[in-house]
Each structure stands twice: as structure tokens, then as C-alpha cells.
BAFI-3210 file (N, C-alpha, C; in Angstrom, 3 decimals, decimal comma, padded with zeros to 6 digits):
// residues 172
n [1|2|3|4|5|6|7|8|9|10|11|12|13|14|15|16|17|18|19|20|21|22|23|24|25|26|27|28|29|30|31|32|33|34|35|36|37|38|39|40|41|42|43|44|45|46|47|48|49|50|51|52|53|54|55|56|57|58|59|60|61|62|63|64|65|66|67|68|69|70|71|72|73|74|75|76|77|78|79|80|81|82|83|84|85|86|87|88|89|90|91|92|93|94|95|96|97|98|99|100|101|102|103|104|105|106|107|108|109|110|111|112|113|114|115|116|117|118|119|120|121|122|123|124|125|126|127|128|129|130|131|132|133|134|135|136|137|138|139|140|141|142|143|144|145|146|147|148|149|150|151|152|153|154|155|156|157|158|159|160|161|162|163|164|165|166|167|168|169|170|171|172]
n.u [003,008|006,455|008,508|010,739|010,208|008,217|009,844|011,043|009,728|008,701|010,631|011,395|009,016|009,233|011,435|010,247|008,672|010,134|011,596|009,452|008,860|011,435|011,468|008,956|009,929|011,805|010,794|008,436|009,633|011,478|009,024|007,419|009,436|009,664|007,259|006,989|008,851|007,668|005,708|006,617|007,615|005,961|004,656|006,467|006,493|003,743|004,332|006,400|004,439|002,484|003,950|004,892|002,234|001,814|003,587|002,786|000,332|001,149|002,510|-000,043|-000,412|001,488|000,028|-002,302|-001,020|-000,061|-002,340|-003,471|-001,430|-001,800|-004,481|-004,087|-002,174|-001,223|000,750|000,776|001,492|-000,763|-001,239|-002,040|-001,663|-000,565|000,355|001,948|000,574|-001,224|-004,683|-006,885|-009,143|-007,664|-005,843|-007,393|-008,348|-006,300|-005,321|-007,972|-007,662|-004,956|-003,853|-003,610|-005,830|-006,154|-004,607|-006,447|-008,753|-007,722|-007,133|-009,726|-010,902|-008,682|-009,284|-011,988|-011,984|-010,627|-012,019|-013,946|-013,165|-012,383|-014,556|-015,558|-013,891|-013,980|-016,569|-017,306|-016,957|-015,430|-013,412|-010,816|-007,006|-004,761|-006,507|-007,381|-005,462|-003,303|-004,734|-006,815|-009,188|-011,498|-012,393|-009,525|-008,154|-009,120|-008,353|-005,573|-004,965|-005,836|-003,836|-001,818|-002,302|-002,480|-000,052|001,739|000,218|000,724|003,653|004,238|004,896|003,053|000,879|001,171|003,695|005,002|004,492|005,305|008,367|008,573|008,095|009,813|012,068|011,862|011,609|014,681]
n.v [-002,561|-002,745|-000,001|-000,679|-003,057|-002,725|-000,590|-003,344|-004,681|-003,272|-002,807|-005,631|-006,408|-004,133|-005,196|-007,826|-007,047|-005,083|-007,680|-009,431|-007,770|-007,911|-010,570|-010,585|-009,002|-010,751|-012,582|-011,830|-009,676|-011,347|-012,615|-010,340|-009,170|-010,975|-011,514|-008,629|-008,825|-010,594|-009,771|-007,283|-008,739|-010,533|-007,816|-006,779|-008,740|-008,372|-005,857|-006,132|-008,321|-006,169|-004,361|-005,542|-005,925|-003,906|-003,373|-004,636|-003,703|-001,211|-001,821|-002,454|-000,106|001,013|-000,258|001,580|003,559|003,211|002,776|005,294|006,761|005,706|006,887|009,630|010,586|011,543|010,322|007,830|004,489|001,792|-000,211|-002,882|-002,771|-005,204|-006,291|-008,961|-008,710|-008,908|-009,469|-006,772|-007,267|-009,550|-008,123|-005,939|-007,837|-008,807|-006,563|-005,443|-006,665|-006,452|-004,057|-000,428|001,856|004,445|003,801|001,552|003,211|005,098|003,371|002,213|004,612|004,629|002,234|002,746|005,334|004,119|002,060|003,451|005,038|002,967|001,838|004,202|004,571|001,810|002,136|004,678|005,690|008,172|008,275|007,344|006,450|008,663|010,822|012,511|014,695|016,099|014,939|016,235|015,449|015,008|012,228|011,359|012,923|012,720|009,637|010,257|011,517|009,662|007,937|009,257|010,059|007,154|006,261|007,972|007,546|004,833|004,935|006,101|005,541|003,629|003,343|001,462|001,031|002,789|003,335|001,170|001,754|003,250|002,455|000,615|002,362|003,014|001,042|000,258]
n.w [067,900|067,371|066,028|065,138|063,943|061,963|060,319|059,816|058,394|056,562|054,416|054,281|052,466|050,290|048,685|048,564|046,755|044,530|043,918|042,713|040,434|038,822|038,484|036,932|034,704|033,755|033,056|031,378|029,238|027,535|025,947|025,137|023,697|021,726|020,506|019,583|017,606|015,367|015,133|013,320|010,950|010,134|008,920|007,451|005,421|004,544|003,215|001,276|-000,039|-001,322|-002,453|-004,685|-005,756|-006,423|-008,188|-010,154|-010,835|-011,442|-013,788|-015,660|-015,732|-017,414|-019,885|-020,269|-020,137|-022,945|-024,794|-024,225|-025,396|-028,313|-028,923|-028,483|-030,248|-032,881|-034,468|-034,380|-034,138|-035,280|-034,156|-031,668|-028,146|-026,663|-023,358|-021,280|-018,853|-015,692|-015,620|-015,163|-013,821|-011,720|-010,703|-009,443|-007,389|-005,738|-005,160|-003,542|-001,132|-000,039|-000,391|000,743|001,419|000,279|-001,627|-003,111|-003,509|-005,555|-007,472|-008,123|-009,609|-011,609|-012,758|-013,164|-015,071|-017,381|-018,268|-019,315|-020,936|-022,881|-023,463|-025,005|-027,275|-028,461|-029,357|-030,656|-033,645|-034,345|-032,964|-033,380|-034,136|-032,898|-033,102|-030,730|-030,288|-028,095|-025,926|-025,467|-025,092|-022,179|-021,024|-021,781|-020,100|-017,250|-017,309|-017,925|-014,984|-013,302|-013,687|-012,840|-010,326|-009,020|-009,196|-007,498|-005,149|-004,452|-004,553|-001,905|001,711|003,215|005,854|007,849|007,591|008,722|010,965|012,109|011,291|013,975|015,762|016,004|016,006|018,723|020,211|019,931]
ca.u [004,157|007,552|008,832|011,755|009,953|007,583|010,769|011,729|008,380|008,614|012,042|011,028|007,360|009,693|012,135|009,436|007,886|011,345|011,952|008,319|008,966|012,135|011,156|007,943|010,413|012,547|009,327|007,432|010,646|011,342|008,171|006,772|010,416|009,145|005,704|007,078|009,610|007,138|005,295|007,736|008,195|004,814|004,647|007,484|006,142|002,677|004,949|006,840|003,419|001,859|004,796|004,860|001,552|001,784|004,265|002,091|-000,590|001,837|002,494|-001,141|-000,860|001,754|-000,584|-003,208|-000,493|000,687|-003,179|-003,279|-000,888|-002,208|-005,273|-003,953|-000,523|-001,102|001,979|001,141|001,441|-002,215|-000,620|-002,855|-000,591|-000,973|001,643|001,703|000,112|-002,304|-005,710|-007,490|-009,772|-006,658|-004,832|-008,632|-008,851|-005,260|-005,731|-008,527|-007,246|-003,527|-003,571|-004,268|-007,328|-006,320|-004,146|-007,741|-009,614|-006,926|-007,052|-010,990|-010,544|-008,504|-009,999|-013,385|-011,925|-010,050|-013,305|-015,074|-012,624|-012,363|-016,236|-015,908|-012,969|-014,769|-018,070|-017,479|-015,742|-014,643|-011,996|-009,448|-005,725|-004,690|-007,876|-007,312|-003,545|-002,660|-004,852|-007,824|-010,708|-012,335|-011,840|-008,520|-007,895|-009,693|-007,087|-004,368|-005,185|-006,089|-002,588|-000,972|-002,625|-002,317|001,590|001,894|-000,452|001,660|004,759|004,315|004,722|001,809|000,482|001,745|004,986|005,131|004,361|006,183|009,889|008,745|008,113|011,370|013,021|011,320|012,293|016,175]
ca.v [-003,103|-001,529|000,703|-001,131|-004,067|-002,005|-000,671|-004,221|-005,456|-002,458|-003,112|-007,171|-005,618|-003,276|-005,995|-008,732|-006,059|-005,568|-009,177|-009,689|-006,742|-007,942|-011,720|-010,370|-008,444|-011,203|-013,554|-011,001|-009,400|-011,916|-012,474|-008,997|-008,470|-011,979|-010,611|-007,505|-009,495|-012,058|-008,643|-006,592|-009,661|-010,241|-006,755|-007,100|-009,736|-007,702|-004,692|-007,072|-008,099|-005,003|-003,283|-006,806|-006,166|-002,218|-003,158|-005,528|-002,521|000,362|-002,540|-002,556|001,498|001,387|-000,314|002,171|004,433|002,923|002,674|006,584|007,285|005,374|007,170|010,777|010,830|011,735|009,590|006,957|002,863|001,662|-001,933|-003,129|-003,056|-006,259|-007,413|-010,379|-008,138|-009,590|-009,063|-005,664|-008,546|-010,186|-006,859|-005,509|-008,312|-008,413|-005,052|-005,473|-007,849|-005,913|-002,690|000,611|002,254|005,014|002,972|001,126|004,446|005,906|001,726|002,164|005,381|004,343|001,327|003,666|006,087|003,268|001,628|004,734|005,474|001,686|001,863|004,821|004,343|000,728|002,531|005,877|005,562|009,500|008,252|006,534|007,057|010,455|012,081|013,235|015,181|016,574|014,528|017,394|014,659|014,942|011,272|011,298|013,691|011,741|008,427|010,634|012,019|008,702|007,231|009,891|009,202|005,796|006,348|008,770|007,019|003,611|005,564|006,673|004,315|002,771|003,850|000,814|000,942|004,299|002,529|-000,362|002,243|004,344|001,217|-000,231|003,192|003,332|-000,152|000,830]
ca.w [067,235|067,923|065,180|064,198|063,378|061,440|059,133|058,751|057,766|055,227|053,975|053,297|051,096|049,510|049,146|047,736|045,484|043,635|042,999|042,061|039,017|038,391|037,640|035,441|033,618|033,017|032,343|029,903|028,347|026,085|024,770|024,427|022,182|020,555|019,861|018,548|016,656|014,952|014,347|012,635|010,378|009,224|008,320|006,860|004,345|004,056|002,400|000,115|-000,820|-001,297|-003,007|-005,736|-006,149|-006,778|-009,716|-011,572|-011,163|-012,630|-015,081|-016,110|-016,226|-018,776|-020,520|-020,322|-020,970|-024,667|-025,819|-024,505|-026,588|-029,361|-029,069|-028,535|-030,705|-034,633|-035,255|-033,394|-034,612|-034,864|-033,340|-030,611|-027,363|-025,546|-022,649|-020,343|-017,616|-015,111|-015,716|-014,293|-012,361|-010,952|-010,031|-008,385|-006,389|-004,984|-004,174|-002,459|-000,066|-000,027|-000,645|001,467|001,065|-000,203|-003,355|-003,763|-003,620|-006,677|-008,542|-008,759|-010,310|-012,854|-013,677|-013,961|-016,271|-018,006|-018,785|-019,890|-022,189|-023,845|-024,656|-026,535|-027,934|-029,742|-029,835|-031,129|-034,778|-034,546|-031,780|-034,103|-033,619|-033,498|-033,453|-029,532|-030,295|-026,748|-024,819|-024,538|-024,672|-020,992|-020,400|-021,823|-018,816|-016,297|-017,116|-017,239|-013,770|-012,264|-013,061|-011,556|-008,764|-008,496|-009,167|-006,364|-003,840|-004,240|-003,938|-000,598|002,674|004,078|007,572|008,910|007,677|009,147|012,475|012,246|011,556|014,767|017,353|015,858|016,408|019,951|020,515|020,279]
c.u [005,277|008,244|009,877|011,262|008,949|008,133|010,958|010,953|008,135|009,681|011,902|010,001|008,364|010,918|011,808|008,678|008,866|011,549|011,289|008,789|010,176|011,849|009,915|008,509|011,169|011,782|009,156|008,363|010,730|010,295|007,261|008,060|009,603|008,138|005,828|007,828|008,808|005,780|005,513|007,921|007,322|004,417|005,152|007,413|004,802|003,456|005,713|005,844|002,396|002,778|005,028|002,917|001,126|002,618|003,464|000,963|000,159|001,936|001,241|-001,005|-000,079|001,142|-001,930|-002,719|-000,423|-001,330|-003,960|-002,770|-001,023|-003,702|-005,244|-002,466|-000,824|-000,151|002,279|001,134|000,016|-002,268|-001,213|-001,271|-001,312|000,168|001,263|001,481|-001,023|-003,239|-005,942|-008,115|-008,741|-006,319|-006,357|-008,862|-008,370|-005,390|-007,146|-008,282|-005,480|-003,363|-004,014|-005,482|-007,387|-005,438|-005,396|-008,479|-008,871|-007,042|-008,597|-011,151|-010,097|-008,988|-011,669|-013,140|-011,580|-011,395|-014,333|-014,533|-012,546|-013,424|-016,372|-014,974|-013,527|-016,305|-018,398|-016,533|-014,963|-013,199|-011,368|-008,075|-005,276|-005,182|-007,971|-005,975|-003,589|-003,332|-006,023|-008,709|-010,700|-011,922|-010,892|-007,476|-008,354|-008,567|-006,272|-004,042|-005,440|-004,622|-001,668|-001,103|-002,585|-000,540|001,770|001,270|000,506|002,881|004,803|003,878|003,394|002,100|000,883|003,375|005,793|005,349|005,320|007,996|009,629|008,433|009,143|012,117|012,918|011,850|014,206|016,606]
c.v [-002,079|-001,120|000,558|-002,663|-003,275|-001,927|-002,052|-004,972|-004,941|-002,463|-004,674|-007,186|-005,377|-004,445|-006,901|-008,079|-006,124|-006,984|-009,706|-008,866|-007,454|-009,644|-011,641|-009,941|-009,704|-012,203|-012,676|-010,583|-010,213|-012,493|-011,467|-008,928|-010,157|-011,569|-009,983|-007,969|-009,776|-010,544|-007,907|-007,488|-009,981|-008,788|-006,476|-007,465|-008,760|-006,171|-005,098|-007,457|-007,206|-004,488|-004,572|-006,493|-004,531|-002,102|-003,751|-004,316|-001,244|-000,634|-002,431|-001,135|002,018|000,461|000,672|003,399|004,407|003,395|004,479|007,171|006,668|006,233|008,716|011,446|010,908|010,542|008,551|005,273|002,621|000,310|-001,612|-003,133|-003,945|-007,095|-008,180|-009,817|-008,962|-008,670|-007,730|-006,565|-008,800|-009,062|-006,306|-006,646|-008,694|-007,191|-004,634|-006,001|-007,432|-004,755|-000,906|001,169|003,408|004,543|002,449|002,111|004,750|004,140|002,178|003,040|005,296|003,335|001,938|004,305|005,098|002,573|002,684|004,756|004,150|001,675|002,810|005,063|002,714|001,370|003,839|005,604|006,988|009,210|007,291|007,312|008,273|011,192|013,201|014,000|016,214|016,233|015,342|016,828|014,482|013,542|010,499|011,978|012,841|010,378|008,979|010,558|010,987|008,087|007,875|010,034|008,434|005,735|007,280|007,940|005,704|003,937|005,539|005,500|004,194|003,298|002,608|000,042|001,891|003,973|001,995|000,484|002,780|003,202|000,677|000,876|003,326|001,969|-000,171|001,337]
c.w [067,326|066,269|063,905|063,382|062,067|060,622|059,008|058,044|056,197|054,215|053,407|052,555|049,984|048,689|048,136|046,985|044,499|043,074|042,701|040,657|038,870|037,622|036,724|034,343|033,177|032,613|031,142|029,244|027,215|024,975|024,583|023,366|021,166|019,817|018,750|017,056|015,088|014,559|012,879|011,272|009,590|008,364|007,344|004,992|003,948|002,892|001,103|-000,828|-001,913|-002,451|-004,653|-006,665|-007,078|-008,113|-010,954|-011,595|-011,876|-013,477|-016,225|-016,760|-017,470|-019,637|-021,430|-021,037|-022,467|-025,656|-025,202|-025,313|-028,226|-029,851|-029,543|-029,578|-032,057|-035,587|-034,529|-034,337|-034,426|-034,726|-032,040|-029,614|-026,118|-024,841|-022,012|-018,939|-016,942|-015,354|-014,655|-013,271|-011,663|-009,969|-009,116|-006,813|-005,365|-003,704|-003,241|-000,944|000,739|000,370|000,434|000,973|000,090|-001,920|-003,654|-004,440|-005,338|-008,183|-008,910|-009,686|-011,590|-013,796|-014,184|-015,266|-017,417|-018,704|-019,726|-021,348|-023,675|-024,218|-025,238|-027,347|-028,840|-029,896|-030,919|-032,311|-034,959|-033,840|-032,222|-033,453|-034,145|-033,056|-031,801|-029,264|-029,296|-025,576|-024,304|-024,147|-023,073|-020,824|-020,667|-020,553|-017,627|-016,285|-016,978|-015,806|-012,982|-012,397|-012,420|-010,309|-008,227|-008,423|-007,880|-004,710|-003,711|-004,238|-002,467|000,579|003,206|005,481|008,316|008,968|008,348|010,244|012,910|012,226|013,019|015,392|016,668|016,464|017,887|020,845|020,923|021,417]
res [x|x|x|x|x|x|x|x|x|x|x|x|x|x|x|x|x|x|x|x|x|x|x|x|x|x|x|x|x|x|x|x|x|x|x|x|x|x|x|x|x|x|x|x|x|x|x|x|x|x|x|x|x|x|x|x|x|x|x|x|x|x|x|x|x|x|x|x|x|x|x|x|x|x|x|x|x|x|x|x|x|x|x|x|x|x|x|x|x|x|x|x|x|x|x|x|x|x|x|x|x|x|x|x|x|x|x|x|x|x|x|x|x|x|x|x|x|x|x|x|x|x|x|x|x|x|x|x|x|x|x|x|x|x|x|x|x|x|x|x|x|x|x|x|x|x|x|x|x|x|x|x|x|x|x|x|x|x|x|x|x|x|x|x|x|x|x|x|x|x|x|x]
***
């Protein structure tokens, strides 16, 4: 085969290679950005979720808070404190289904200590109001320490919101 046919054989490859990539790109382009789109969007809604469901749980904690401080405060009201919070069940089972692992990990926690402390707080008659003034009782410490954990851990973005800004920024 003579040489010049050769280049032009390689020149119409090179030729029909280009306008092969160029019509995949303009095929797949718009629905890899759709994808990502229709991604981005669900996510979107999962963080809305998540972050709705993280308030009705600090909601619960200033609960836990008020009958802390009913427990540990000398000068405290000995008025039951009951708001229109969703159940611990409700809020556990959200968060199972919602929540990161490590907000679950810090929710079980508190609902452990939280429990500990409500059976001996109706079991033990020494633990009236007052009787714990700065909070030293051991699993007055333990609830403290779990809602600050659970307040801190639901603060902080989610690993796939983390994601989801850096393939948007990468996307740009």
C-alpha cells in the first residue's frame, strides 16, 4: 500500500474516532449532569430530613435537660416538665432510618443514660429535687455528657454532605 494512502486511511480513523467521542459526549453529557442533578437533589431532601429530625431530638434533650435541672438545682420547681415532644420511640426510630451513625451511636447513649437515671430517680426516694446540687451524681454526669455529644455530633455536616459540596465544587 503506498504511503499516502496509508496517511489518509489514518487521517479518516483519526477523523471517525473524534466524531465518535464527540457524539458520546454530547449523548452521555446530559444525562451524567442529569444523574448528578437528580442526585444532588435527593440529598438534598435527605439533609432537610435529617437536620428536622435532629431538632425534634435536641427538643427531647431539653427535656432531659429541665428534669436535670429539676433533679440537681436546690431551687428548683418540683413541676413535672412535660412538652409536646415526640416520643424517645418515635425520635429512635427516625434516627435509625435517618441519621449518621455516629448521631445514632451519641442518641443511644443518651437515651441509655437517660433511662438509667429515670429508674432511679422513681426508685430511689433519696433522689428528690435538689438532692444532686452541681450535678456530681455519676449518672447525672453520664446524661450530661451524652447531650453534649449528641449536640455536637448533629452539629457537624454529614459525610455525604461533605461529598455532595466537593462533586458540586468539582462539577463547576
Amino acid at each position: 500500500m503506498a504511503p499516502t494512502i496509508k496517511v489518509a486511511l489514518y487521517g479518516v480513523g483519526g477523523t471517525t474516532l473524534a466524531a465518535l467521542a464527540g457524539v458520546a459526549g454530547a449523548v452521555f453529557g446530559p444525562l451524567l449532569a442529569a444523574r448528578q442533578s437528580a442526585e444532588l437533589a435527593r440529598n438534598s431532601q435527605l439533609t432537610d430530613l435529617r437536620n428536622a429530625l435532629y431538632l425534634k431530638a435536641l427538643a427531647y434533650v431539653e427535656d432531659v435537660e429541665a428534669r436535670l435541672d429539676r433533679i440537681s438545682e436546690p431551687m428548683a420547681d418540683n413541676q413535672g416538665f412535660a412538652s409536646a415532644v415526640a416520643s424517645r420511640g418515635e425520635i429512635t426510630a427516625e434516627l435509625r432510618l435517618l441519621a449518621e451513625p455516629d448521631v445514632l451511636d451519641a442518641w443511644m447513649k443518651l437515651v441509655g443514660a437517660d433511662v438509667s437515671l429515670a429508674y432511679r430517680e422513681n426508685h430511689d426516694h433519696t433522689l428528690r429535687v435538689g438532692n444532686l446540687v452541681g450535678g456530681e451524681e455519676p449518672m447525672v454526669k453520664d446524661v450530661v455528657q451524652a447531650v453534649a455529644d449528641l449536640g455536637r455530633r448533629s452539629a457537624e455536616p454529614s459525610a455525604a454532605t461533605r461529598s455532595n459540596s466537593r462533586s458540586a465544587r468539582s462539577a463547576v
